[in-house]
C-alpha positions in Angstrom: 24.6 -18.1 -22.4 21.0 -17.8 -23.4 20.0 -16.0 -26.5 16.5 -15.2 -27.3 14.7 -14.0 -30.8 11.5 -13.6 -33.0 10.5 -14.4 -36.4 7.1 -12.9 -37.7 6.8 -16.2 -39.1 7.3 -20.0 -38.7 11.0 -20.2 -39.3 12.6 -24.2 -39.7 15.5 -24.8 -37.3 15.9 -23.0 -33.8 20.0 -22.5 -34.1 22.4 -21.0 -33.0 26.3 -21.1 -34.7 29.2 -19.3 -32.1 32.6 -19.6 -31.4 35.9 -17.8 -30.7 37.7 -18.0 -33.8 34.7 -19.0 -36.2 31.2 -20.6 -36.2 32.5 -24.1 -34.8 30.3 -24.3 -32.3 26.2 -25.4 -32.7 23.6 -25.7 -30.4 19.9 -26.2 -31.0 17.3 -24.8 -28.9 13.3 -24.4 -29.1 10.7 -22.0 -30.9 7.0 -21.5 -29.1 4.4 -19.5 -30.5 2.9 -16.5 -28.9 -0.2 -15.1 -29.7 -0.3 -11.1 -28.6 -3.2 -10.0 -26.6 -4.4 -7.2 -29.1 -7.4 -6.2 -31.6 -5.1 -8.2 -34.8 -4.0 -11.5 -32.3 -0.7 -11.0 -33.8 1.5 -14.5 -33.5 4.6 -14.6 -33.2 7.7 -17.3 -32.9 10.3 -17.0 -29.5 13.1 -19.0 -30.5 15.4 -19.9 -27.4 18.8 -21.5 -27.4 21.7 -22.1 -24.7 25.4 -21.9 -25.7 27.7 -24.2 -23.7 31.2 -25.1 -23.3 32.1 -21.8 -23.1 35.3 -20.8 -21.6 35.1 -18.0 -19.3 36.4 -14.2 -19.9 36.5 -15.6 -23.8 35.0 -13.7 -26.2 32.6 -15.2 -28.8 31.2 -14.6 -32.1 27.6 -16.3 -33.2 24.5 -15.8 -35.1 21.0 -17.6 -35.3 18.8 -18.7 -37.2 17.8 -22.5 -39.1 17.6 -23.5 -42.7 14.8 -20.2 -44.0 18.0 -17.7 -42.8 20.3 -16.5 -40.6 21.3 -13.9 -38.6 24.0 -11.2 -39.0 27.1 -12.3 -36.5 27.0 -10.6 -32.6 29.7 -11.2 -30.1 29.4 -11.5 -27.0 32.2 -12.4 -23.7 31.4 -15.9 -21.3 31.0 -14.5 -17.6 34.0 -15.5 -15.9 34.1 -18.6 -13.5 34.3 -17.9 -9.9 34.2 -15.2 -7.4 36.9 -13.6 -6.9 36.8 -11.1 -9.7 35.0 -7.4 -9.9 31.8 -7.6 -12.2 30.6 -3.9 -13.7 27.0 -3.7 -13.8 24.7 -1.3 -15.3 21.4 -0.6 -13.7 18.5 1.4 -15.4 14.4 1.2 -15.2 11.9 2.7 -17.5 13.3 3.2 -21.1 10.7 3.7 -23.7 10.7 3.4 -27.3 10.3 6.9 -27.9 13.0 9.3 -25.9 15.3 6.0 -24.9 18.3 9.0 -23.6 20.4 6.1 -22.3 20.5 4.4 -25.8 22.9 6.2 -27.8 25.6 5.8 -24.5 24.8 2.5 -23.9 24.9 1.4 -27.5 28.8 2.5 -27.3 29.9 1.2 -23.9 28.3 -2.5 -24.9 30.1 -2.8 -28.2 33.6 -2.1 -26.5 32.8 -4.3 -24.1 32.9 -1.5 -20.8 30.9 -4.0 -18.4 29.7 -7.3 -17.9 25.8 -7.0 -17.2 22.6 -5.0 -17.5 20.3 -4.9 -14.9 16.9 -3.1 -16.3 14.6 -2.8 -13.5 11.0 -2.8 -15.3 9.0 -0.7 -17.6 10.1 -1.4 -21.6 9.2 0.1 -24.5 5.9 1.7 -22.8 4.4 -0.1 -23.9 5.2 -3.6 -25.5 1.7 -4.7 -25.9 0.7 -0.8 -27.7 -0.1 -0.9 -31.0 -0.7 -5.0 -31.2 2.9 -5.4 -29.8 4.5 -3.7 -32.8 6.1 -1.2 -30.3 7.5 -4.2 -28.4 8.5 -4.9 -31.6 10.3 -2.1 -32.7 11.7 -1.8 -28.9 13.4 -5.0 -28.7 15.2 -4.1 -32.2 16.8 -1.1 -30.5 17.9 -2.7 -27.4 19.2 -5.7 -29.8 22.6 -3.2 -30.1 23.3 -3.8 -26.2 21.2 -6.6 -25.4 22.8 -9.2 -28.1 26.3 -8.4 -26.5 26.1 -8.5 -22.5 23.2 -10.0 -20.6 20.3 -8.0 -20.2 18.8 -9.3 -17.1 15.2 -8.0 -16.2 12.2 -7.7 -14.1 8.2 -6.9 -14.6 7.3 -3.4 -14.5 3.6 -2.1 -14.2 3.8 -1.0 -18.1 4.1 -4.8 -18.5 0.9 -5.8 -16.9 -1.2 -6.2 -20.1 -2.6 -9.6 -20.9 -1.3 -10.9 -17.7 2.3 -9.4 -18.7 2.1 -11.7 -22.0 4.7 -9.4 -23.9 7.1 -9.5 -20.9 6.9 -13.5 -19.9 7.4 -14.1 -23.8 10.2 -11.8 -25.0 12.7 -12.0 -22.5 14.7 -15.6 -21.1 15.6 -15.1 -17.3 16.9 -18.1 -15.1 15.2 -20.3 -12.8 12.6 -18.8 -10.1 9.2 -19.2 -11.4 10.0 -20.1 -14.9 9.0 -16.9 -16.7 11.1 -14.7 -15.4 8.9 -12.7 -13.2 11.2 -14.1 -9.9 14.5 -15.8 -10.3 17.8 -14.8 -8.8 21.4 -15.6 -10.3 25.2 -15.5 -9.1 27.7 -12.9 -10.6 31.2 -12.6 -9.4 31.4 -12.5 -5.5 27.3 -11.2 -6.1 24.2 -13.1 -5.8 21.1 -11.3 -7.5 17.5 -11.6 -6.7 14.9 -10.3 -9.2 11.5 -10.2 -8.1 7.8 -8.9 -9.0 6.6 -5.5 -6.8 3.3 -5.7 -9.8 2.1 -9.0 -7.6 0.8 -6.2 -5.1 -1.2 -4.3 -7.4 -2.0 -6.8 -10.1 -3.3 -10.4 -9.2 -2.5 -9.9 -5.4 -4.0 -12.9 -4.2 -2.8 -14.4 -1.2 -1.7 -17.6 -3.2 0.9 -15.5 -5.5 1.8 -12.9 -3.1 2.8 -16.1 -0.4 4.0 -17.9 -3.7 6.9 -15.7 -4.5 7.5 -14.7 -1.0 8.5 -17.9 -0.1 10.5 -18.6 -2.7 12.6 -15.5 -2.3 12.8 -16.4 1.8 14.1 -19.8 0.7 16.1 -18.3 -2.0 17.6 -16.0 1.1 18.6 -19.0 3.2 20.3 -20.4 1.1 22.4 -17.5 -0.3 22.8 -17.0 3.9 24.3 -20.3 4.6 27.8 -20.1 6.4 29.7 -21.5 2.5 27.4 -19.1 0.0 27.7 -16.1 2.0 31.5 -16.6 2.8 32.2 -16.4 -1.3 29.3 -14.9 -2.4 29.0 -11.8 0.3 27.1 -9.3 -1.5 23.1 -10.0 -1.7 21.8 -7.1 -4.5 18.3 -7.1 -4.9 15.8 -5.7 -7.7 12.3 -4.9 -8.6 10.6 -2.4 -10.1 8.4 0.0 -7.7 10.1 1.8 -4.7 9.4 0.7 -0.8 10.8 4.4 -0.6 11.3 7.4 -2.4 10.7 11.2 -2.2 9.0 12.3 -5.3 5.9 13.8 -6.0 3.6 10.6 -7.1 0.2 11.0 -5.4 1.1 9.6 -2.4 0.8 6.0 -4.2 4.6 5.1 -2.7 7.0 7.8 -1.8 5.6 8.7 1.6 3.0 6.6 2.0 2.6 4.4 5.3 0.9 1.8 3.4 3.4 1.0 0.6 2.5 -2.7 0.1 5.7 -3.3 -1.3 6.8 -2.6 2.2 4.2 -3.5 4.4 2.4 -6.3 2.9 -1.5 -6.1 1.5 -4.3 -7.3 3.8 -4.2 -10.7 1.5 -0.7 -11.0 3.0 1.2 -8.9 6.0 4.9 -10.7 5.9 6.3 -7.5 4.2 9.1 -7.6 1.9 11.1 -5.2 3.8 11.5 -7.4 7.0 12.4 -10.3 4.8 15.2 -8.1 3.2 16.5 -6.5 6.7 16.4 -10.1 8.2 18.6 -11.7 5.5 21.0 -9.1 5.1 20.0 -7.3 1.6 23.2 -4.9 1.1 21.3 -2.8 -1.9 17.8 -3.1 -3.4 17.6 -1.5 -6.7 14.2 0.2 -8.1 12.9 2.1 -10.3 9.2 3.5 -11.8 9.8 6.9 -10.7 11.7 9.0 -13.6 14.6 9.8 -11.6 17.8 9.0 -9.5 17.6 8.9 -6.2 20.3 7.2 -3.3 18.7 6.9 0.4 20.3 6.6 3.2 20.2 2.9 5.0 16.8 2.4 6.0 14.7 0.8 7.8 11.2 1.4 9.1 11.2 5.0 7.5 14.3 5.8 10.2 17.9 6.3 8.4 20.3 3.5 9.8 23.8 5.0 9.3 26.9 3.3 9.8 28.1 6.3 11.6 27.9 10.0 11.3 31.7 10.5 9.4 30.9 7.1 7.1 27.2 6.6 6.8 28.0 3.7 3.9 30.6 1.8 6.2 28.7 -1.2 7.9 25.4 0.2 7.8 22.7 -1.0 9.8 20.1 -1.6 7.5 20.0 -1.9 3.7 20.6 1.1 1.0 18.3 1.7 -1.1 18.6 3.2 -5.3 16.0 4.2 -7.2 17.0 4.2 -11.1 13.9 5.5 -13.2 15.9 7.8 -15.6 16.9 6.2 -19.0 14.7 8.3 -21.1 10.6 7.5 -21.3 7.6 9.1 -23.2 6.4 10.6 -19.9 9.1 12.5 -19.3 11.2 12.7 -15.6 9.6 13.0 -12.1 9.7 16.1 -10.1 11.1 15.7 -6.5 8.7 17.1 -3.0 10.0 20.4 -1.9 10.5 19.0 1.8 13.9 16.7 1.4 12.6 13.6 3.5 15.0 11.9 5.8 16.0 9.6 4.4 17.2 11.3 0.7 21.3 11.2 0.8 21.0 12.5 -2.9 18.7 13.0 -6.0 18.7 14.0 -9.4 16.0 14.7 -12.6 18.5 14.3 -14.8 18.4 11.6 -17.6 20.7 8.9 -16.8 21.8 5.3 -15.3 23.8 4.0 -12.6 27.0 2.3 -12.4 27.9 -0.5 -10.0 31.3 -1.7 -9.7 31.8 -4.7 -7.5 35.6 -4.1 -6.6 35.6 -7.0 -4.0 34.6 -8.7 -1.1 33.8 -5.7 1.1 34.1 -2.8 -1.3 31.1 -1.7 -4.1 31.0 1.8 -5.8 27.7 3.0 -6.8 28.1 6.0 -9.6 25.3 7.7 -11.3 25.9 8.6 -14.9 24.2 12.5 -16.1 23.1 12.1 -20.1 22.3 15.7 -19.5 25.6 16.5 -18.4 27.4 13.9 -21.5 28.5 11.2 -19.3 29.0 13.2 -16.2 29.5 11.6 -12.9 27.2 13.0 -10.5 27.1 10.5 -7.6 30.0 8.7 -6.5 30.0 6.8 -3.5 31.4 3.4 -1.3 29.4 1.2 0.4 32.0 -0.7 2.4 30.6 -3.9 4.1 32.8 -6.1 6.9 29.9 -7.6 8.4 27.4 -10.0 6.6 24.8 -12.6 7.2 21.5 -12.8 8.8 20.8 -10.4 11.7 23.2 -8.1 11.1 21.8 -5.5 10.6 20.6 -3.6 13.8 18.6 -0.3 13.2 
């Protein structure tokens, strides 16, 4: 387990003390500076460490710090080995420092320990780098009450984008992929998870990065495709931050608009990102950047891909699509169009976040959670999945 943290200052020591009955445990880890982009060029010190030996489905205690001070003590529980268990996963986008609704909830469930990850699906504190970064600041101490108990597992958001997303690459410790955590993908349970960066279409989308990460998440696909992965690890979730689809009113910059790069590639690069994930087998790809909740019907090529008419989420024939935007920013939520589009199954201003239970090899509940409504749940559905690998699906 990886845990991250800042000092304002030069601090001696980058440590970290844990274990299940008492601090018995050390590991030592690594500070860098970082420098904020701002007017005041505020530094800063990222200290990272990585806890090992941990036995799985145990649940630790630890603080950090070095020889100038110490932390007060967090727990936290190991990810348990293997695949054959059912991982509850927590999936949100756009929560701001100001009007966080989810917070308060969220703060509860991760203390008693009510699931195993967080996925936030871009756009934090809005924004980290405002005010010289002492929003980021002050937004990182909130989230510390969930985020230094489960993993909080991210991805860039457009709010991110300052300073060549500076705040973003330096604040948060994601696995493998590019080594900043703007692309990386990791194993959960009987899940594999790709995280990846829809911002390289609107910010820096030179052919070089564009091809850069779609490679990598083709050869990432592969491999999570091969006859032994896919057997044990049969669910492929995805997640990034602005929608292929959607069906809110936005301008016409994604919801209904032909020419979504995200799903049809830029004219610096046409392999879209949407035949990549139909080819491969995607079961769900999570976004977010529109203040909402929305569940689509499978899709593919703007036409709905049912599995049949009585059980539309039974072996569909392309992959489902969430969009997650609701946790509570400063711009408040986003209205939906008046004309339902096809592909809407169900939608929802409400503040909120979704729930994904991965019950086991074939069977995933996706449940959306109403703040408005204290805790309400408003969407409850099954996608049930017999049929897996590449070219199955067959829209």
């Amino acid at each position: 387990m990886w845990v991250t943290w800042v000092t304002q200052d030069y601090t001696s020591g980058s440590t970290a003390w844990y274990g299940q009955d008492g601090l018995e445990q050390r590991a030592d880890g690594t500070v860098t500076k970082f420098v904020d982009g701002g007017a005041l060029h505020r530094t800063m010190y990222m200290h990272r460490v990585k806890m090992t030996g941990l036995q799985p489905g145990k649940r630790y205690v630890y603080i950090v710090g070095g020889e100038d001070g110490w932390s007060s003590k967090f727990t936290f529980k190991a990810i348990l080995d293997g695949t054959k268990w059912s991982p509850y996963l927590v999936v949100y986008g756009d929560m701001g420092n100001y009007n966080a609704q989810a917070l308060p909830m969220l703060q509860l469930d991760a203390m008693q320990g009510n699931f195993d990850a967080i996925l936030h699906v871009g756009d934090y504190a809005y924004d980290m780098d405002t005010d010289n970064a002492l929003v980021g600041d002050e937004f990182m101490r909130q989230i510390e009450s969930v985020a230094g108990y489960v993993p909080y597992m991210t991805c860039p958001g457009n709010h991110e984008q300052a300073y060549n997303f500076s705040n973003y690459r330096n604040r948060f410790t994601m696995p493998g992929g590019d080594g900043t955590g703007m692309y990386y993908s990791w194993n959960i349970g009987p899940a594999h998870i790709l995280s990846f960066n829809t911002e390289i279409y609107f910010w820096g989308n030179t052919h070089e990065n564009i091809k850069r990460q779609y490679d990598w998440l083709e050869a990432d696909l592969k491999k999570a495709n091969l006859p032994e992965n896919r057997a044990v690890r049969p669910w492929i979730l995805a997640m990034g931050h602005k929608p292929m689809y959607c069906s809110n009113v936005d301008g016409g910059e994604l919801c209904t608009n032909p020419k979504n790069p995200i799903r049809n590639g830029t004219a610096v690069f046409w392999p879209n990102l949407e035949d990549l994930f139909y080819k491969y087998g995607v079961d769900i790809e999570f976004y977010a950047h529109e203040h909402s909740y929305e569940r689509l019907w499978p899709l593919y090529k703007s036409k709905v891909c049912n599995g049949s008419t009585a059980e539309p989420y039974t072996n569909p024939r392309a992959p489902v699509h969430i969009i997650t935007g609701s946790a509570g920013d400063a711009e408040g939520q986003t209205k939906f169009r008046k004309t339902v589009t096809d592909w809407s199954a169900f939608s929802t201003d409400d503040y909120g976040w979704t729930n994904i239970k991965i019950a086991n090899d074939t069977h995933l509940k996706i449940q959306e959670v109403s703040i408005d409504k204290n805790g309400e749940i408003i969407d409850d559905v099954w996608l049930i999945k017999t049929k897996r690998g590449p070219g199955m699906y067959n829209c």
